[in-house]
Backbone as a ProteinNet text record, in pm:
[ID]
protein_1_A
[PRIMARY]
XXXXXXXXXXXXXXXXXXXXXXXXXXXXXXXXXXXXXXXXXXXXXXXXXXXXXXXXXXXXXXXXXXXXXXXXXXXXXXXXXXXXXXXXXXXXXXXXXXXXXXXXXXXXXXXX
[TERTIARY]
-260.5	-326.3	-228	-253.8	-200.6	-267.7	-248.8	-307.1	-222.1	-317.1	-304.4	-354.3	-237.6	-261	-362.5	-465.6	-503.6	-526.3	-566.7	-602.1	-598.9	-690.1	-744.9	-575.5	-530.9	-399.4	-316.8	-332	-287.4	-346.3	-215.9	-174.5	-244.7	-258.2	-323.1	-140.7	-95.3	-28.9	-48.3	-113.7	-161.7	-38	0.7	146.3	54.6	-51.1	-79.8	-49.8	-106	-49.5	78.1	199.3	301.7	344.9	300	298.5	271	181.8	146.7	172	241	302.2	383.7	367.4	447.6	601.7	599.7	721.5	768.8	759.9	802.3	731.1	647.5	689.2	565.2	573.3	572	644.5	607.2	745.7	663.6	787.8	709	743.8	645.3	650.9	608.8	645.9	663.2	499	376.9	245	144.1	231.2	170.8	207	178.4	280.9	251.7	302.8	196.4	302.2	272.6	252.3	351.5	493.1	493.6	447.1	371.4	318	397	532.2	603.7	661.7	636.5	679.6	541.7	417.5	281	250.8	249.6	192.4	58.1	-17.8	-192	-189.6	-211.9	-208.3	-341.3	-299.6	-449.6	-451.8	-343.5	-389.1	-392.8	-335.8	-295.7	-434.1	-467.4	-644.1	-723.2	-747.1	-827.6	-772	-679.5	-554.9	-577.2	-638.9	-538.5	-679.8	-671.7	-796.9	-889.2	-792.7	-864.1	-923.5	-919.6	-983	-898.6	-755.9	-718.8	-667.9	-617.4	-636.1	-698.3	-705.1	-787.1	-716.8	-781.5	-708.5	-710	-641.4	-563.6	-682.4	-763.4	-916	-1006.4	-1060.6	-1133.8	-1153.3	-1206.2	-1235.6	-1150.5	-1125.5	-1051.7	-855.9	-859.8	-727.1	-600.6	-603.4	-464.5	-416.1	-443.7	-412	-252.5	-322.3	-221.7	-139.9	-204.6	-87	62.8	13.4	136.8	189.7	136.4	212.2	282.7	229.3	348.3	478.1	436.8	549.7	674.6	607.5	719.9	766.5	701.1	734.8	849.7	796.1	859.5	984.9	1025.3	1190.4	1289.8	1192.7	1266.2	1218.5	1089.6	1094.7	1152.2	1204.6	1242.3	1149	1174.2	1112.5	1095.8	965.9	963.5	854.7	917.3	883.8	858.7	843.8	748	679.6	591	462.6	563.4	495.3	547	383.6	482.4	322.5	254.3	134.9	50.1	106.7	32.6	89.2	0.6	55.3	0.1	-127.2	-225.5	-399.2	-434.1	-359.7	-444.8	-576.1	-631.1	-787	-826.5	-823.5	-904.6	-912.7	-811.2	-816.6	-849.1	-869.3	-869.3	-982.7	-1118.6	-1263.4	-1259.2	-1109.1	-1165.5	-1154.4	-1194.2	-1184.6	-1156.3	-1045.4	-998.1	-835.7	-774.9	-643.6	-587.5	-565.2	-464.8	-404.4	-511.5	-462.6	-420.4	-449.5	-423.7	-307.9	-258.7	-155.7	-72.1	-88.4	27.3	144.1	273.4	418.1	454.1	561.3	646.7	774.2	774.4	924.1	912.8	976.5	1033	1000.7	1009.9	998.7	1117.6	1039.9	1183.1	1245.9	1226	1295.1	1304.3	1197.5	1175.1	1144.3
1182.9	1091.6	981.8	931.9	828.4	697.6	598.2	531.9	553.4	536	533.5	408.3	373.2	272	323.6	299.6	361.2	290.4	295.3	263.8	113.2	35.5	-79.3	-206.6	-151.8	-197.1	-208.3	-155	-174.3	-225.2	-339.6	-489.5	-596.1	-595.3	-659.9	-741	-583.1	-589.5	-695.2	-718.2	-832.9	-775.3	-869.5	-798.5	-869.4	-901.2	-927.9	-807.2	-668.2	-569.1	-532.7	-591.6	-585.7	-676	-794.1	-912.1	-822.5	-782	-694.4	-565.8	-516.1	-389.5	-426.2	-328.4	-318.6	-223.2	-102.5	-79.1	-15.5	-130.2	-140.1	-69.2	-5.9	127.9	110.8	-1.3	-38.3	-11.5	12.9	59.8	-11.5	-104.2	-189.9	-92.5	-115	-55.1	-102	-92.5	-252.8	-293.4	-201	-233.1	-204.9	-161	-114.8	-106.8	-85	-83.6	53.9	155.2	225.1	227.4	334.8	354.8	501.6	468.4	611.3	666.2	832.6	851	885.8	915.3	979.9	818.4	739.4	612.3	574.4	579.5	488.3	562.2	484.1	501.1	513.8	462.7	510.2	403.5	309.5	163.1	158.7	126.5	58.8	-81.7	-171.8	-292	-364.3	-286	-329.7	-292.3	-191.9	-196.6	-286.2	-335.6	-551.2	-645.4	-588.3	-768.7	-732.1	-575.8	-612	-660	-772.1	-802	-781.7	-609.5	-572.7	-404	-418.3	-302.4	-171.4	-162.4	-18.1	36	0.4	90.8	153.8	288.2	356	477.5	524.2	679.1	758	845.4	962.4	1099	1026.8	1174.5	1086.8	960.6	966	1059.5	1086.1	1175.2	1096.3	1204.6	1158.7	1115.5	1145	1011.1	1170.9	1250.3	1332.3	1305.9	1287.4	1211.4	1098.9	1045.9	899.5	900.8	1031.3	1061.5	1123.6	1195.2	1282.6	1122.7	1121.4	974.1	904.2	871.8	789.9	872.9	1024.1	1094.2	1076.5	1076.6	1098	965.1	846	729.2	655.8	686.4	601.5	643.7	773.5	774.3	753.7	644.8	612.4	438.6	437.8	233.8	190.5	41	-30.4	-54.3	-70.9	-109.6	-230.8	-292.6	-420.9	-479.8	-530.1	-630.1	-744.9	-800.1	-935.2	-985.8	-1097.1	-1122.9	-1175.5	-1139.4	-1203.5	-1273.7	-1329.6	-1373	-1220.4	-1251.6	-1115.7	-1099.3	-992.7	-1006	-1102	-1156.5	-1291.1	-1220.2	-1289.6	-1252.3	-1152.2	-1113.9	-1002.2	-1022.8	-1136.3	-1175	-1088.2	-1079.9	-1055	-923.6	-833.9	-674.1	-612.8	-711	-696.2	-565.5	-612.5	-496.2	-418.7	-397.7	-287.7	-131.3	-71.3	63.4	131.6	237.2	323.7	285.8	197.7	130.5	218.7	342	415.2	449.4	505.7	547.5	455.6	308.8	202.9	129.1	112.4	36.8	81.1	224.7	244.1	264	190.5	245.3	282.1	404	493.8	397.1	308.8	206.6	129.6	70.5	-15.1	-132	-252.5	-374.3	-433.9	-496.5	-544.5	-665.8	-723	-825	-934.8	-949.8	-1117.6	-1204.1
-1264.6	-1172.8	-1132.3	-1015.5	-955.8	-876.8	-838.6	-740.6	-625	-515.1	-388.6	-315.3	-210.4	-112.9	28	64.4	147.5	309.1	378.9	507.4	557.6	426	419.8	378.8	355.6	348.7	504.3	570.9	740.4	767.8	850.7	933	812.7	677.1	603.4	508.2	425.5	326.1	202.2	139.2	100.8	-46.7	-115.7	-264.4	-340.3	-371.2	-500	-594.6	-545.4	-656.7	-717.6	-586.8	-624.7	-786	-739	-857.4	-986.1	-1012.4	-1109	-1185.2	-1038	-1113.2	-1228	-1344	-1468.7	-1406.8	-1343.1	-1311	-1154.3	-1109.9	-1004.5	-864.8	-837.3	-764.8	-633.2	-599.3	-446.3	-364	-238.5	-145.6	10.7	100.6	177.1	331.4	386.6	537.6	635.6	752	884.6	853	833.5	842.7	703.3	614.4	502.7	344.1	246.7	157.6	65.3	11.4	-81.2	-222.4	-285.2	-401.8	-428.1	-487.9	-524.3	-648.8	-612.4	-703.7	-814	-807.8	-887.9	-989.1	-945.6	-1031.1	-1091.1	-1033	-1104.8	-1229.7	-1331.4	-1455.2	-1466.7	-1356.3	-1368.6	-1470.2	-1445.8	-1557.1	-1498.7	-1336.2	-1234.8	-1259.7	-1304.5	-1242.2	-1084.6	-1036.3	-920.2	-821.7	-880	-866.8	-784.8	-877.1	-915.4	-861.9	-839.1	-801.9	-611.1	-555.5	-434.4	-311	-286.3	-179.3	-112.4	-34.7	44.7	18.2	-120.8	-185.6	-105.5	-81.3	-48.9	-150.4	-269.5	-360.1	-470.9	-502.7	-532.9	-578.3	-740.1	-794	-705.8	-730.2	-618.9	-690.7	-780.9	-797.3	-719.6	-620.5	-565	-418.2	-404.2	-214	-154.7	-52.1	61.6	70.1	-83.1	-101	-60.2	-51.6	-51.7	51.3	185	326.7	250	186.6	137.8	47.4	-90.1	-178.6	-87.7	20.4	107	180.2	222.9	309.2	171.1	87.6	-11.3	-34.7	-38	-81.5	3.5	127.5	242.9	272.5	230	253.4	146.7	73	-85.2	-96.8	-48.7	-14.7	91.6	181.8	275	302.7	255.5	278.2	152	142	79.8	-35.7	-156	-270.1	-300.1	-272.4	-322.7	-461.1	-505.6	-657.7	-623.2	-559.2	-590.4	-457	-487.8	-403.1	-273.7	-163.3	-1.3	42.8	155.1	263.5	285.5	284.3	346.3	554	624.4	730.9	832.3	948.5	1018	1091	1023.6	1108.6	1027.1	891.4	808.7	738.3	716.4	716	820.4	934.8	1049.6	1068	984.6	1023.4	883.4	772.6	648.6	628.8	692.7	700.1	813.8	896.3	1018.6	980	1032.4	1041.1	1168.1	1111.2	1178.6	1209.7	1130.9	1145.7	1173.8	1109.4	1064.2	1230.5	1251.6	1464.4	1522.8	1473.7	1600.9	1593.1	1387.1	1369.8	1252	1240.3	1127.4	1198.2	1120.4	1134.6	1028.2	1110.1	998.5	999.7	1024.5	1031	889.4	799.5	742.9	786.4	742.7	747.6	847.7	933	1031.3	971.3	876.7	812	846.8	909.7	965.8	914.6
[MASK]
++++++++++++++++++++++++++++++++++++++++++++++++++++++++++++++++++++++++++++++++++++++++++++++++++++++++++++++++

């Protein structure tokens, strides 16, 4: 088992889970952040800590969509360890649905 970053995490990114991770294995992306599964220990604190409730074990429904996206992601975004600003106006997209079509990027963090 693993956790997964899911949907609710786009245009949000909120790192409290990052703060928490025990080993490391956040990975940041221009709109999102997830989880590689091949690094998460299945601890699950990052669980509880993350705001906007997108993560969630990789045995609830629905989640294989996001385990594949971490796979393909986590070896190409940047790895980040510790808390940042969340992204600007992520309160406001924090409860939408249907992000994934409107505002995911496959880009990296532009480093602003």
């Amino acid at each position: 088992m693993t956790y997964v970053v899911t949907e609710n995490c786009i245009k949000c990114k909120y790192t409290d889970c990052v703060e928490v991770c025990p080993v490391d294995c956040f990975y940041e992306g221009e709109t999102m952040l997830i989880i590689n599964p091949d690094e998460c220990i299945d601890c699950g604190v990052c669980e509880a800590e993350c705001p906007a409730g997108a993560i969630l074990p990789d045995t609830q429904p629905n989640t294989e969509f996001w385990v594949e996206l971490a796979n393909t992601y986590s070896g190409q975004w940047p790895n980040i360890t510790s808390k940042i600003a969340p992204l600007a106006d992520a309160d406001s997209y924090k409860d939408e649905a249907g992000k994934y079509d409107k505002y995911f990027s496959s880009k990296p963090p532009s480093g602003d």
